[in-house]
Phi, psi and omega in degrees: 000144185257142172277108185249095207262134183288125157238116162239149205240154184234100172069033173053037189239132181258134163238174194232127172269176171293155172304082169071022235233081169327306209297299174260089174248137171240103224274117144285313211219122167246032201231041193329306188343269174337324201271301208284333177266337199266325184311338200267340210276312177314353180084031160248118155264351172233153163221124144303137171233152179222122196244126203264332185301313181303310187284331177275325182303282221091040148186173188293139147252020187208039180298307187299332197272320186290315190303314195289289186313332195245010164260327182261031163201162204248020193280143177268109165246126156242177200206141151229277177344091163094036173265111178247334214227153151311293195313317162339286213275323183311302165310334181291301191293001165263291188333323194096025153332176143224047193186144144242176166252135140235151218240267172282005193259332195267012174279293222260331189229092162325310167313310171321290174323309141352291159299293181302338171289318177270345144314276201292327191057252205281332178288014196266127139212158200268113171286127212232077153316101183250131185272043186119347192105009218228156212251110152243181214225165118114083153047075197017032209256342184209179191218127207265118195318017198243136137330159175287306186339271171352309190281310187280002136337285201273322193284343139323325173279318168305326182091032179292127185243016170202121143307081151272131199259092198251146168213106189327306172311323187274351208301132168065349156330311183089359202243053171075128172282168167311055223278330205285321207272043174226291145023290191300300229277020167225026177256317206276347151256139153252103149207166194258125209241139142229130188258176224205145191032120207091001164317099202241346181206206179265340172282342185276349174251017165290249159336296234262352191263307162271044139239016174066030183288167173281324185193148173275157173237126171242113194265241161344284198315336157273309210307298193274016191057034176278355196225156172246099178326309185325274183321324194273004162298299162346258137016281188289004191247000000 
């Protein structure tokens, strides 16, 4: 299982929000760079990125700060928030991304998605946000008639071949991941599932690792030392 440990960034700054909470922001770092070389000396070969501006605007706000991170470290970087657009999803994979998400777009606009996956293919994965069990959308502020099911259906059919699954309720929490529910969903698709939010210790990665998922997102839980990155790569190898 790949270990992915997260920065998100706000105001070329890495923070952390409250389960999606603008409102409960806490500023870790105000160097990501720096956050992203120490993730690297530590036995990180992925990095998640969350650009928070992005998912609330609908265009980038930390390009140059993404940019900086995946030309001075060997780390496999995605980026998610608020690639809406192609022109978009282009800049980043020019930047030298090596993953994009999309998120409310692969909600709301099937074409897109479309067109991107057949530019990009594999550099394509869908970010999938969940509310209550239901798909949300626009930087977690609303919530969308679509099931989890429903959704990871249809992005399978489409040939979407990687799935991060964030639940939401669990996101910065501390209270563990969902285990039952990344079980189902990565018993019932073939896709490569990473879950997300609420990673709280070395047993959720422990469980999310002997269920063969492809990959963890490590948030909070490093931030505030509840997890040791080292260790938890170990563990996941």
């Amino acid at each position: 299982m790949k270990i992915f440990p997260a920065i998100d960034l706000y105001d070329g700054k890495a923070v952390r929000l409250y389960k999606g909470d603008y409102n409960q922001m806490t500023v870790y770092s105000n160097e990501p760079l720096e956050v992203a070389k120490k993730f690297e000396s530590l036995g990180a070969t992925h990095l998640h990125l969350v650009d928070l501006e992005g998912a609330k605007n609908g265009y980038p706000g930390n390009l140059d700060t993404i940019r900086k991170i995946v030309e001075e470290t060997n780390l496999f970087t995605e980026v998610g928030g608020g690639i809406r657009t192609i022109e978009t999803a282009k800049a980043y994979i020019e930047s030298g991304v090596d993953r994009i998400i999309l998120g409310t777009a692969a909600v709301e606009n099937e074409d897109f998605l479309k067109e991107a996956l057949s530019l990009f293919g594999d550099k394509v994965a869908v970010g999938v946000d969940l509310k209550d069990g239901f798909v949300a959308i626009k930087g977690w502020t609303e919530k969308s008639a679509l099931s989890a099911q429903d959704f990871l259906s249809k992005m399978e059919a489409l040939g979407v071949r990687t799935v991060i699954c964030t639940d939401i309720s669990r996101d910065g929490a501390m209270q563990g991941s969902n285990n039952e529910l990344y079980k189902e969903l990565s018993a019932q698709y073939n896709i490569d599932l990473v879950a997300s939010g609420g990673v709280s210790d070395i047993k959720d990665i422990r469980t999310l690792n002997d269920m063969g998922l492809y990959g963890a997102i490590i948030g909070k839980a490093y931030y505030i030392g509840a997890i040791d990155l080292k260790e938890a790569i170990e563990v996941a190898q």
